[in-house]
Residue frames relative to the residue before (quaternion, step in Angstrom):
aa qw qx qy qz dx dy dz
X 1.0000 0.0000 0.0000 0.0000 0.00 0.00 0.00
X 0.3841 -0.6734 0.5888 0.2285 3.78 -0.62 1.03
X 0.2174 -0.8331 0.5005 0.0909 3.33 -0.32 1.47
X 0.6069 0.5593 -0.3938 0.4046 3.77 1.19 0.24
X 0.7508 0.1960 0.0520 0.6286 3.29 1.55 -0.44
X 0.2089 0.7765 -0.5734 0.1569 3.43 -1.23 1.00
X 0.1838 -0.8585 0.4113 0.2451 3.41 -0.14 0.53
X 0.4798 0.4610 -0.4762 0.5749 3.62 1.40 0.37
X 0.6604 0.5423 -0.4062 0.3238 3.42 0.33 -0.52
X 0.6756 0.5659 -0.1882 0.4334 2.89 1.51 -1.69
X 0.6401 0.4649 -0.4212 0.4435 3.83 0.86 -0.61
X 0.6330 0.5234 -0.4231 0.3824 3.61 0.74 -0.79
X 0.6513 0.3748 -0.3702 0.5462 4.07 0.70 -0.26
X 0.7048 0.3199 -0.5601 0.2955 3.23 0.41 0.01
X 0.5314 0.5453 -0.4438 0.4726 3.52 1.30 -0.60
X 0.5528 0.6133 -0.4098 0.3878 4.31 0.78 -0.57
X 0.8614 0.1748 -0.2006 0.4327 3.42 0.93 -1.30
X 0.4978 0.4751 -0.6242 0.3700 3.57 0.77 0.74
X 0.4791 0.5119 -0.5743 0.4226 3.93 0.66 0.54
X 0.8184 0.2448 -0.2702 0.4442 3.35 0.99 0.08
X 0.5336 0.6667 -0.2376 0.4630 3.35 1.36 -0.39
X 0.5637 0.7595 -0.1559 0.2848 3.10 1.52 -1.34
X 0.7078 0.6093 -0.1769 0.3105 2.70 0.87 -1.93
X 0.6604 0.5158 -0.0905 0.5381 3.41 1.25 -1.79
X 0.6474 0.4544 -0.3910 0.4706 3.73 0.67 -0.91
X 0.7318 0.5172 -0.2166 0.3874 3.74 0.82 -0.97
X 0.6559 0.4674 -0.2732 0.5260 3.06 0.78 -0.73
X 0.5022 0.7078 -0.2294 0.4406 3.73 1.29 -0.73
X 0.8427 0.3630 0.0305 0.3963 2.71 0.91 -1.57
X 0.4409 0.5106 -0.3761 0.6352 3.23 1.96 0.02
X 0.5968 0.4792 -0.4993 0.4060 3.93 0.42 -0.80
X 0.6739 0.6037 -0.3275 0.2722 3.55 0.63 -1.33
X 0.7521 0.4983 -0.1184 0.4148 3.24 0.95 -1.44
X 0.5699 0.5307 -0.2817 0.5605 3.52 2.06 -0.89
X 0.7182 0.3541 -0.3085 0.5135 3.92 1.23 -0.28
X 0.6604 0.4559 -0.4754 0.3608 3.61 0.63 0.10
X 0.3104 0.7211 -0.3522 0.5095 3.37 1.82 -0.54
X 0.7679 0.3484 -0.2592 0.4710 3.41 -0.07 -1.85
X 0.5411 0.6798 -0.2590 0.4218 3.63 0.52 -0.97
X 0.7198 0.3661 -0.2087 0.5517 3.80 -0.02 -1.03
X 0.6963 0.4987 -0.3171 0.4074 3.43 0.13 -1.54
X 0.7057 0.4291 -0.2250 0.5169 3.58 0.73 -1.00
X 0.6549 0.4022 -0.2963 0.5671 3.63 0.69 -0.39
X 0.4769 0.6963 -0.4804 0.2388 3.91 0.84 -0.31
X 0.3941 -0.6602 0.5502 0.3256 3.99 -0.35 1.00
X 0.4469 -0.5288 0.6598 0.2920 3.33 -1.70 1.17
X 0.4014 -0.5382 0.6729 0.3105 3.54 -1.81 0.73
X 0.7257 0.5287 -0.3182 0.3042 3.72 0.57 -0.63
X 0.7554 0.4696 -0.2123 0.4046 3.25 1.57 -0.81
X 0.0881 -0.8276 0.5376 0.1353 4.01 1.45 0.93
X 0.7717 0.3022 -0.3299 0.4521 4.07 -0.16 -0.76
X 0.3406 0.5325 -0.5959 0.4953 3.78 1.19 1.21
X 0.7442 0.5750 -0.2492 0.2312 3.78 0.35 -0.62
X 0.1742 -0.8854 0.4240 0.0769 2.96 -0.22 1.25
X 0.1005 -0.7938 0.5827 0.1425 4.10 0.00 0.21
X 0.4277 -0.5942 0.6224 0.2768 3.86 -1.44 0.32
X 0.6903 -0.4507 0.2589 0.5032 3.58 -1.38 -0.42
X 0.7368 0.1991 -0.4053 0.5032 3.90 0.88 0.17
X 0.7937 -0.4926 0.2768 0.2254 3.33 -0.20 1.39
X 0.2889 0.3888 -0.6243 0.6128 3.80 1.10 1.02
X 0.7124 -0.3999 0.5765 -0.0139 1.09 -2.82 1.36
X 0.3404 -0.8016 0.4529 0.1908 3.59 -0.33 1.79
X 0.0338 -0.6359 0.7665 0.0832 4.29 -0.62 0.70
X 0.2325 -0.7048 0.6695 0.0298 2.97 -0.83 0.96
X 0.5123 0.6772 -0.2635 0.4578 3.85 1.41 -1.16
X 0.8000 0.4551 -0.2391 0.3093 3.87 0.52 -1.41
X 0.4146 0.6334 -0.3853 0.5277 3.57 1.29 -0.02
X 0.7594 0.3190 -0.1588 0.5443 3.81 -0.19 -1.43
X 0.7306 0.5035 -0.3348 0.3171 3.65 0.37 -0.66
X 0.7325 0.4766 -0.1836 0.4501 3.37 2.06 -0.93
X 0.6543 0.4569 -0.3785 0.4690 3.01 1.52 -0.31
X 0.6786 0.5023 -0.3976 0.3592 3.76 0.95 -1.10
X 0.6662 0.5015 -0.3216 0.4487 4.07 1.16 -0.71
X 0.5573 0.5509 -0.4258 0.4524 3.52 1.16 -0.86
X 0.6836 0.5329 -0.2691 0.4198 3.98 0.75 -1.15
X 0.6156 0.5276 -0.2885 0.5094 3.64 1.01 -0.62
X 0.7468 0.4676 -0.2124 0.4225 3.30 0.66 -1.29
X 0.7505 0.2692 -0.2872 0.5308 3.73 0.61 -0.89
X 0.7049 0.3983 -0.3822 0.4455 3.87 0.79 0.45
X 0.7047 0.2109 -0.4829 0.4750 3.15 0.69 0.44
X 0.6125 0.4712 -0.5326 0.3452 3.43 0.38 1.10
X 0.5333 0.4695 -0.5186 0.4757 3.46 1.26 -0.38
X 0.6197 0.6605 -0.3171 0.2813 3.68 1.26 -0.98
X 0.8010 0.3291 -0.1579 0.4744 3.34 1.29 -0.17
X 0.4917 0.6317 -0.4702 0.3715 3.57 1.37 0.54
X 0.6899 0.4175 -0.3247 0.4943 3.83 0.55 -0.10
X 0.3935 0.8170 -0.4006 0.1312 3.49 1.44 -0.19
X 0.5599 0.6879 -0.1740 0.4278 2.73 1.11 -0.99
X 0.5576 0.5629 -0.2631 0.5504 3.63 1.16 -0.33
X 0.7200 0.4201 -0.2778 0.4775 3.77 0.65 -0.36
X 0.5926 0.3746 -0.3641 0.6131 3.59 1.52 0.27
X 0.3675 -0.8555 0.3136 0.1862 3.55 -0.88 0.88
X 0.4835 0.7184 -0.2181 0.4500 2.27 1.81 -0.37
X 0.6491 0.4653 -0.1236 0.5889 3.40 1.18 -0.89
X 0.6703 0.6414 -0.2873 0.2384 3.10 0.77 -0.96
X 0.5942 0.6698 -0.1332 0.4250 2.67 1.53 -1.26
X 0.5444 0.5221 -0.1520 0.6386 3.21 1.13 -1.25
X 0.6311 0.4690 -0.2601 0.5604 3.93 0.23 -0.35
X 0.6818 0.4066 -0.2491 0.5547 3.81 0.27 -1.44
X 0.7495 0.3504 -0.2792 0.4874 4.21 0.54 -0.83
X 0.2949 0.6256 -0.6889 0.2169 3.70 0.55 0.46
X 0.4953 -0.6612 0.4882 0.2812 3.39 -1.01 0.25
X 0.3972 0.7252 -0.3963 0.3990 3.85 1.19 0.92
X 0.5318 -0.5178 0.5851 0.3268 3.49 -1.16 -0.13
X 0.4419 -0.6045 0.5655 0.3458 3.04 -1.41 -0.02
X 0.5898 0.3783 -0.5095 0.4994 3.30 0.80 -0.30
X 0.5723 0.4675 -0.5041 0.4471 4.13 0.26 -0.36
X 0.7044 0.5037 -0.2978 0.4018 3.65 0.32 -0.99
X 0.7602 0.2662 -0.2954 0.5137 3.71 0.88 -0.61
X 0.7220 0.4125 -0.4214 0.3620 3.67 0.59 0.08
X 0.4186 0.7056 -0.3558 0.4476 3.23 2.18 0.26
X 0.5414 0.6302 -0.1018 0.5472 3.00 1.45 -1.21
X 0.6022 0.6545 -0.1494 0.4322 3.48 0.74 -0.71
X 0.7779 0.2972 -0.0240 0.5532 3.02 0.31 -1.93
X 0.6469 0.4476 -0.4338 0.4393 3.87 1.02 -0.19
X 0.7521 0.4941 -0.2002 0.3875 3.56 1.07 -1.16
X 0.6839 0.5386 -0.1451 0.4701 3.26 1.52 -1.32
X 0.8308 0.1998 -0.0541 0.5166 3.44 0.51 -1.16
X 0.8243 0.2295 -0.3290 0.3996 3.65 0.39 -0.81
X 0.7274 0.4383 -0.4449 0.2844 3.55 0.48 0.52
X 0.3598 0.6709 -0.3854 0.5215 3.00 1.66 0.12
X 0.6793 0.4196 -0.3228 0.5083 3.78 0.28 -1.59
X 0.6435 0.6081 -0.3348 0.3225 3.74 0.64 -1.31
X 0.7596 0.3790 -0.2724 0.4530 3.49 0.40 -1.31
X 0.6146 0.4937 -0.4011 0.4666 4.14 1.38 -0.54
X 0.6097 0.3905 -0.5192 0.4540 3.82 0.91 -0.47
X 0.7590 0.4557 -0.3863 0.2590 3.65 0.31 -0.92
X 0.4868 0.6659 -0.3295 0.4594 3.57 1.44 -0.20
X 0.7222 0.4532 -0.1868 0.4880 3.27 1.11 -1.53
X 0.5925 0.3285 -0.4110 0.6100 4.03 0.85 -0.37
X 0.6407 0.4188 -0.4902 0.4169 4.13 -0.08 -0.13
X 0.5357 0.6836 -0.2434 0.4318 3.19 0.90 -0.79
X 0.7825 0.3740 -0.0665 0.4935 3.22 0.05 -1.82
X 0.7883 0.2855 -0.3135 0.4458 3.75 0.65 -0.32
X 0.5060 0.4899 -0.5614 0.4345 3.56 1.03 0.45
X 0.5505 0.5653 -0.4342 0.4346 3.26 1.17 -0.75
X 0.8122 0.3367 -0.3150 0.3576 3.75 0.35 -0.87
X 0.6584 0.4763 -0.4161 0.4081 3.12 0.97 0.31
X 0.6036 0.5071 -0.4537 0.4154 3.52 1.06 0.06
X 0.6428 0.3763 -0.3957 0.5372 3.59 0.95 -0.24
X 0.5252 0.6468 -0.4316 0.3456 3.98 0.74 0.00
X 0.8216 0.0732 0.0775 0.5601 3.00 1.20 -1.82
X 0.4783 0.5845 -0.4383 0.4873 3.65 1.22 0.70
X 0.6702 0.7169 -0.0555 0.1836 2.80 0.56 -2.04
X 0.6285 0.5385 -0.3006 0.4740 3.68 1.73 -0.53
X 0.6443 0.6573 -0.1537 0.3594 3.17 1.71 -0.44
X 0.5921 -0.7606 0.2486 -0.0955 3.19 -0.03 1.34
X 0.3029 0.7836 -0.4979 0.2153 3.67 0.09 1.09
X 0.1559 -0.7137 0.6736 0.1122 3.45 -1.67 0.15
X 0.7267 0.0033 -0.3531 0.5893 3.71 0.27 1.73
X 0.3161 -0.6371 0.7026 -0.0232 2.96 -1.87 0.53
X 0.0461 0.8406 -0.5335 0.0818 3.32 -1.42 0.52
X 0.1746 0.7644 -0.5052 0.3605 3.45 -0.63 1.20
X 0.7314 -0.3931 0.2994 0.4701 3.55 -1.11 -0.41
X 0.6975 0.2684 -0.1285 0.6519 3.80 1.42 -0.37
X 0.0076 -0.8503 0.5213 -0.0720 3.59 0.34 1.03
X 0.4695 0.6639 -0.5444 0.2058 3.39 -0.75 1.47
X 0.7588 -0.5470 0.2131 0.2821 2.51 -1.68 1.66
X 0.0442 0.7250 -0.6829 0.0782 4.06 -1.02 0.45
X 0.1232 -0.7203 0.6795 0.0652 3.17 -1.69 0.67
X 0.4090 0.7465 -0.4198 0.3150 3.88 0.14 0.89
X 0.5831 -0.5822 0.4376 0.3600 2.88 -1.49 -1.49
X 0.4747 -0.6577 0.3495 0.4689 3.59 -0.64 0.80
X 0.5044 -0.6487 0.5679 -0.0482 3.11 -1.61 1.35
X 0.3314 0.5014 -0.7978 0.0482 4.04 -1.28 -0.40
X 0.2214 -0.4796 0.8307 0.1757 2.52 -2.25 1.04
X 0.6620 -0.4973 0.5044 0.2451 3.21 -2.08 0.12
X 0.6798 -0.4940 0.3444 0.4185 3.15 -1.53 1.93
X 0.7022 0.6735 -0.1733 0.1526 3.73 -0.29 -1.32
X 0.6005 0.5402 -0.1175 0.5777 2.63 2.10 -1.51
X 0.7616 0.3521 -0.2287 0.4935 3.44 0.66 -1.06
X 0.9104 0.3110 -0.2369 0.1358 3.47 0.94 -0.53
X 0.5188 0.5452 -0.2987 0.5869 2.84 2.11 0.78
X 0.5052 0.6060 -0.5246 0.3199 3.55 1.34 0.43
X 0.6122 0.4901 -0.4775 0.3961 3.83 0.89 0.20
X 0.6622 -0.4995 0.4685 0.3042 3.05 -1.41 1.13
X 0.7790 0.3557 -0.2723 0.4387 3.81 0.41 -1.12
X 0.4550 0.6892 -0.4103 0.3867 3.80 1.00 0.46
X 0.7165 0.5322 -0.1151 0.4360 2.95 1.28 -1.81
X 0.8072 0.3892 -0.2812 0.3433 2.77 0.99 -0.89
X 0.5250 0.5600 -0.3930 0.5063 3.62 1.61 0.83
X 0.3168 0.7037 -0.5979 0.2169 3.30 0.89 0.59
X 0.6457 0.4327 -0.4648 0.4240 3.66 0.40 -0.50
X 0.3199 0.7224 -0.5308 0.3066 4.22 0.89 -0.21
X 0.6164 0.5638 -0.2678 0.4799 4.07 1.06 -1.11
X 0.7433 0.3426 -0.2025 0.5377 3.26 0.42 -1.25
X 0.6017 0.4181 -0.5321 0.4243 4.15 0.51 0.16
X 0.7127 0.5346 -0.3266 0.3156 3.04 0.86 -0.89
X 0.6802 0.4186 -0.3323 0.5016 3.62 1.17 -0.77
X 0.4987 0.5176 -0.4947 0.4886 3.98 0.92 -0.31
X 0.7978 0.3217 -0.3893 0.3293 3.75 0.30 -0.54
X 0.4882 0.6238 -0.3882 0.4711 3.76 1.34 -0.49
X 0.6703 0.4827 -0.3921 0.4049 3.60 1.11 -1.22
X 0.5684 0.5906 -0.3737 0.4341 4.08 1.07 -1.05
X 0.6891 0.5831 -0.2091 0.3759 3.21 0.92 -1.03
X 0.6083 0.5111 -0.2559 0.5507 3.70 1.67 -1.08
X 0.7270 0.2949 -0.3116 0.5360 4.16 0.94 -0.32
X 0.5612 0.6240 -0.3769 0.3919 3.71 0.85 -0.96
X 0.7958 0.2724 -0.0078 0.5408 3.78 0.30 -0.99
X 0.3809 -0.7328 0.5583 0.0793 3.59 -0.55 1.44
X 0.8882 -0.0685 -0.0413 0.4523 3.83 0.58 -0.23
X 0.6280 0.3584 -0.2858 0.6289 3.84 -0.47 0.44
X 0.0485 0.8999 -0.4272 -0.0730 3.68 0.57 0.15
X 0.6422 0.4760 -0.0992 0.5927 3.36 1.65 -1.42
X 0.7216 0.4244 -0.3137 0.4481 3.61 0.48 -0.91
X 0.7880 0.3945 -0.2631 0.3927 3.41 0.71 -0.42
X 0.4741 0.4567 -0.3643 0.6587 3.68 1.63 0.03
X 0.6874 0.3548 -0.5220 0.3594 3.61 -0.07 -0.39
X 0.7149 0.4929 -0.3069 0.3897 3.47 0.83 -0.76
X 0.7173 0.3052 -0.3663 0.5080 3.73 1.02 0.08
X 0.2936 0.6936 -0.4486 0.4812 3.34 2.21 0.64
X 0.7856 0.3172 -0.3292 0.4169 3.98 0.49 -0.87
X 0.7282 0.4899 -0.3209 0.3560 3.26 1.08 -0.52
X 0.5183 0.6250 -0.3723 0.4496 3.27 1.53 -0.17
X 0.5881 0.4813 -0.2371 0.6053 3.59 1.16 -1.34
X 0.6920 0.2063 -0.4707 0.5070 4.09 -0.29 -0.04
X 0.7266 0.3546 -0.4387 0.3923 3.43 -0.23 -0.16
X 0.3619 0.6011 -0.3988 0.5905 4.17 1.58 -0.36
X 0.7014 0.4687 -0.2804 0.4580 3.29 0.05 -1.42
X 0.7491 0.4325 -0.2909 0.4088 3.54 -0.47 -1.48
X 0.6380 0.6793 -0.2007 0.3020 3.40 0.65 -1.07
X 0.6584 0.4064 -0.0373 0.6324 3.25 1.25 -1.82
X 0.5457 0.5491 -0.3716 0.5125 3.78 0.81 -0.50
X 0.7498 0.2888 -0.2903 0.5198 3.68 0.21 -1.92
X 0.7254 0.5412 -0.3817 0.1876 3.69 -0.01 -0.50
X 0.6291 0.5130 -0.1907 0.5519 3.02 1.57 -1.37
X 0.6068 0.4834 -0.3188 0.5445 4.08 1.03 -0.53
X 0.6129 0.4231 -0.3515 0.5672 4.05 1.17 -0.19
X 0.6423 0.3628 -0.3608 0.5707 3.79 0.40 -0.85
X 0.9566 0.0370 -0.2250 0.1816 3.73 -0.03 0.07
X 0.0261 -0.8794 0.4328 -0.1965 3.11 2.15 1.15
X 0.7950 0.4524 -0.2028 0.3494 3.73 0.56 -0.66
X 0.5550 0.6060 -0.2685 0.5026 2.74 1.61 -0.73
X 0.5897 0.5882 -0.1933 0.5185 3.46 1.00 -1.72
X 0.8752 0.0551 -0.2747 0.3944 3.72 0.40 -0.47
X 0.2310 0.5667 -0.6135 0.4992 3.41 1.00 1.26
X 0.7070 0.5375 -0.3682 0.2751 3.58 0.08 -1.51
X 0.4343 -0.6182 0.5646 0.3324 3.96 -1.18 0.18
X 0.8239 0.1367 0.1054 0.5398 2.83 0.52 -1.35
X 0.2540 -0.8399 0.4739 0.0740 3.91 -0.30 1.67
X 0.5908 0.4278 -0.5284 0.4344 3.71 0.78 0.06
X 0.8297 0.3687 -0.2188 0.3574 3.48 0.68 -0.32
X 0.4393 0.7184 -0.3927 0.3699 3.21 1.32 0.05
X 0.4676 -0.7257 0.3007 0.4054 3.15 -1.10 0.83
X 0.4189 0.7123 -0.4982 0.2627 4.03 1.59 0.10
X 0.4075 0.8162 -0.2410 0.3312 3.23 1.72 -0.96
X 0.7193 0.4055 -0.1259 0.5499 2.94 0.76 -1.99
X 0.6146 0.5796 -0.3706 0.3859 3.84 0.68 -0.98
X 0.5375 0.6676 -0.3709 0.3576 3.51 1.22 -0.96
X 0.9051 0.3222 -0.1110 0.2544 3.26 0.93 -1.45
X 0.3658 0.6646 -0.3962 0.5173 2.90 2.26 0.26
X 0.6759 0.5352 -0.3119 0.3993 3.37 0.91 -0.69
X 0.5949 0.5567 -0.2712 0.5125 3.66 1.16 -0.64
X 0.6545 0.4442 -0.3376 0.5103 3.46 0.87 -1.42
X 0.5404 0.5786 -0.3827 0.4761 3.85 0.61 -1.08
X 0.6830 0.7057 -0.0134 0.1881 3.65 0.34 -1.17
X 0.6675 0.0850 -0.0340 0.7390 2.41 1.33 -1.66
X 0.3349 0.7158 -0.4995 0.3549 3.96 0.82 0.70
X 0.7619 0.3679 -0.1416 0.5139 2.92 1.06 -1.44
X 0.5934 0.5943 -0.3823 0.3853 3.46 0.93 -0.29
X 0.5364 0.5909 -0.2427 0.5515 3.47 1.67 -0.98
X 0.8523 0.2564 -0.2952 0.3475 3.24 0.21 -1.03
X 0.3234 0.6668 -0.4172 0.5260 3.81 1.80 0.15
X 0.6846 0.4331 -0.3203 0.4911 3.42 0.28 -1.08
X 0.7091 0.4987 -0.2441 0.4346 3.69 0.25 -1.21
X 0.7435 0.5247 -0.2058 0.3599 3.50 0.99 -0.43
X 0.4548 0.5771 -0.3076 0.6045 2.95 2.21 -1.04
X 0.6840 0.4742 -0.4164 0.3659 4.01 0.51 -1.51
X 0.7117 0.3509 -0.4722 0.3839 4.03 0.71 -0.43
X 0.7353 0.3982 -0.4256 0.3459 3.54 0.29 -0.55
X 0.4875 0.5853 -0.4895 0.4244 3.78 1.38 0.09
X 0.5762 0.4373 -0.3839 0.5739 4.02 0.91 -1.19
X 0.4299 0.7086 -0.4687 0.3056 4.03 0.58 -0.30
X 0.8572 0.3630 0.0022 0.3653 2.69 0.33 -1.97
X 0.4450 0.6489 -0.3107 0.5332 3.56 2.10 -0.65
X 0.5908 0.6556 -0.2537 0.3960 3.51 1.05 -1.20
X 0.7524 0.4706 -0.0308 0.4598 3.45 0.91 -1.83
């Protein structure tokens, strides 16, 4: 039996730690869904109040609310769960009990992984996207018969119809520089996870705070570097939101913070290593 790897071995820890993992991910995940609830409902457009509506430049219904709400809950949610899966390691008592699972360390950190990295991430976009998607169908269900001839907002133009919303998703993943921050989730939970074995107590308060200082210096970094590698370009270009140095900017960030993610993830196995020993 290949004692560094096993994929029976490996399914049985993952089924082991969602008896403990669970608890927090679920309960998490009810807050989330009990504030986007609260959220929408409160943000639902009055049918009575028409010169409330705001529309962009193709004539959806303008949420201004779903932007700040997806990024500031999405960040809470997948950091305090990566923030609390090694927790259990700063009590010794437990720990111990933790350190004798019958698993590898490579099973234990890519277990760790797939709970912190991938399935709360995917989790908190599906539950966003069905809250989402049914305010949306209900505003064209039970808005939508209602009639108007102008609009107003940051893209003001004239229409004669019915009130519209497209879906969060649609509007906020059609920019090229969005997409290319998808990996922005997975730094953030690789560093919350270092932060759940590194630090015996306070686990969250004390990562978030070497969270802001890590990110401005991240930031500055990826900014000065990516603004040197294509300074020439940038003043050739006419026009810098579209240029293609623009676009280079964010390959360079995404590139960046890949490798920073997977650094971070690499430090978190040889740190459970050394917990182990």
């Amino acid at each position: 039996m290949n004692n560094s790897f096993n994929f029976n071995r490996f399914g049985l820890l993952v089924k082991r730690q969602w008896l403990e993992f669970g608890k927090i991910y679920l309960i998490s995940l009810l807050v989330v869904v009990g504030v986007l609830i609260l959220f929408y409902a409160w943000n639902l457009p009055d049918p009575e109040a028409e010169k409330g509506y705001r529309y962009n430049s193709e004539g959806f219904l303008y949420l201004s609310f779903r932007i700040p709400l997806f990024l500031t809950l999405g960040f809470i949610f997948i950091s305090v769960i990566a923030s609390g899966y090694f927790s259990l390691l700063g009590q010794k008592p437990k720990a111990i009990i933790e350190l004798m699972t019958p698993a590898s360390i490579l099973e234990k950190w890519l277990c760790s992984i797939f709970y912190t990295g991938i399935f709360s991430v995917f989790s908190f976009l599906l539950v966003f996207y069905i809250t989402d998607l049914a305010f949306v169908k209900y505003i064209d269900k039970t808005i939508g018969t209602i009639t108007f001839s102008w609009t107003s907002g940051v893209h003001p133009t004239p229409k004669t119809g019915i009130v519209s919303a497209r879906s969060f998703f649609n509007d906020f993943f059609e920019h090229d520089e969005i997409k290319s921050m998808v990996v922005v989730p997975f730094m953030i939970t690789s560093i919350f996870l270092l932060g759940s074995v590194y630090f015996n107590r306070f686990h969250y308060i004390k990562t978030a705070v070497v969270v802001m200082l890590f990110l401005t210096a991240l930031i500055y970094t990826l900014i000065q570097t990516a603004n040197w590698m294509t300074r020439d370009k940038m003043q050739d270009s006419a026009n810098f939101g579209f240029s293609s140095a623009h676009s280079e900017f964010f390959i360079y960030a995404m590139v960046g913070i890949t490798a920073v993610t997977v650094f971070l993830w690499c430090v978190t196995f040889f740190r459970v290593k050394e917990k182990e020993v």
